[in-house]
N, C-alpha and C positions, 0 to 999 in steps of 0.2 A: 378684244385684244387691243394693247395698246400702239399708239402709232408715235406718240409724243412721250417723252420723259415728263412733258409736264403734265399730261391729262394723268399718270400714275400719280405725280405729286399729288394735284389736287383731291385723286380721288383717296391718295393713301391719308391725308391728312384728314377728310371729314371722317372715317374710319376711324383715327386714331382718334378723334377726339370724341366719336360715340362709345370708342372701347375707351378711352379714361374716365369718361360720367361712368362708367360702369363700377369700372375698379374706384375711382374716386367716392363711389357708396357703399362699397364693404367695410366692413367692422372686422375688426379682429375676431370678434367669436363666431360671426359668419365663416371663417376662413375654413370652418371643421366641416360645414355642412356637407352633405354627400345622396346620392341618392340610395346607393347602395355599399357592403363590404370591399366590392370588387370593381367597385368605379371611382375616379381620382374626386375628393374634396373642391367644394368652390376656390377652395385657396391653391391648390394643386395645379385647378385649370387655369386662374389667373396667371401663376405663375409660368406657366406652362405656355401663353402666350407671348409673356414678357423674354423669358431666357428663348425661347426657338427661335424668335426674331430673327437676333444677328446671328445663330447658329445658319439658319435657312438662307440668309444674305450670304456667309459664308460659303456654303454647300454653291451661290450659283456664284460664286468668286467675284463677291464685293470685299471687301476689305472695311473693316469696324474693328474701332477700338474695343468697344463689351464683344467684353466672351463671358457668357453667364453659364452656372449649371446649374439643371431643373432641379436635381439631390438636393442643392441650397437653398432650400424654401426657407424666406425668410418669416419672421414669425408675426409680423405688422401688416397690418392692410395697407396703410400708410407709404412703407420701403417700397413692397409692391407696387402702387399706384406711382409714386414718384422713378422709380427705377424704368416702368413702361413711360413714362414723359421723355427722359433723357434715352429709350432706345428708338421712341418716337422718329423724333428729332434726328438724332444721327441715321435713321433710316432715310430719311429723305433728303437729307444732305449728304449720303454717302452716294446714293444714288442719282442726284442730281452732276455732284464731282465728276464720278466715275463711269458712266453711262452717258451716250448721244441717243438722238433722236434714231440717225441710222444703226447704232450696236442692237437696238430690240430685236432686229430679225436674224442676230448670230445665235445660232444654237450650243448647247453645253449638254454635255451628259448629267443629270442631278436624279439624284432619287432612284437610279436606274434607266431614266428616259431622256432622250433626245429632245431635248426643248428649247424652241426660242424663247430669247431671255423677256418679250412680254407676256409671254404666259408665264414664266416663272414670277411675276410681279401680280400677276393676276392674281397665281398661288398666294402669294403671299398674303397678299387682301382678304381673301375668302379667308385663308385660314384662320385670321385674328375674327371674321364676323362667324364660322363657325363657331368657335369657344366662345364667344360673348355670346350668343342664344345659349349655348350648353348654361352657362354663367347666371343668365339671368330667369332662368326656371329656378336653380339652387337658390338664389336669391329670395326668390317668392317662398320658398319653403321657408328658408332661416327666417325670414319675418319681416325682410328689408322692404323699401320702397324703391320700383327701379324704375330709373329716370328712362324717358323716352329717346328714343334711336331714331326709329322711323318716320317718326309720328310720336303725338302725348304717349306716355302711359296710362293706366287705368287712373290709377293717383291724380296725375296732370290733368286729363279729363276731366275728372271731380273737383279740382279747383276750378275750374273753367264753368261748371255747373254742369257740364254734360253725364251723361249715365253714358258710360263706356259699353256696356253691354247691348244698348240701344243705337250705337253706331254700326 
């Protein structure tokens, strides 16, 4: 849990910029991939990360200019990946404004639950590295190459010379 406004910046920021290599390597015809009939498209979840954003910021009463709707899926890999830069961004300066150090341990009712507002930031983090794993299995299916998060990917590896499967 967080005790600092900054340690969420920091952490929301390396987060955000392993979920934009992500979206930043979708193609538009990737955007249709899906696992199955009944599960949302790699473009669905992308987007789905970008518009909950400030929806979720809102719910625990931040205040953000985007108010996006998931219905609005737009039709470019490109808007998508640019659209999650600028919710980036204003995530971490809406929260840096409007949040102290001491406000993390007021609680708010969100989602149903009584929660102090660093667990709600905590939410927030996980949820974007949730859908970015969902994200980057559809990826392997469509054909893409997905950049590394944690560590190389398999790809990375291989220019490196290493056999990924032997790590």
């Amino acid at each position: 849990m967080y005790t600092a406004i900054s340690h969420f910046i920091n952490e929301w920021n390396q987060e955000a910029v392993s979920t934009q290599k992500v979206l930043d390597a979708l193609t538009d015809e990737s955007l249709q991939q899906r696992v199955s009939p009944e599960d949302r498209t790699l473009g669905e979840i992308a987007w789905h990360i970008v518009a909950s954003t400030p929806g979720m910021l809102m719910e625990f009463g931040v205040t953000v200019k985007s108010s996006l709707n998931e219905a609005d899926l737009p039709t470019t890999a490109r808007e998508i990946a640019e659209t999650f830069r600028n919710v980036s961004a204003e995530t971490s300066a809406a929260i840096s404004e409007q949040w102290t150090d001491q406000s993390l341990s007021e609680t708010k009712s969100v989602f149903g639950m009584d929660l102090p507002r660093a667990v709600m930031l905590s939410m927030l983090n996980k949820h974007i590295i949730h859908h970015r794993g969902q994200m980057t299995v559809l990826m392997r299916q469509a054909g893409l190459k997905v950049p590394g998060v944690y560590g190389p990917s398999r790809e990375e590896w291989s220019q490196m010379g290493m056999d990924a499967n032997s790590l």
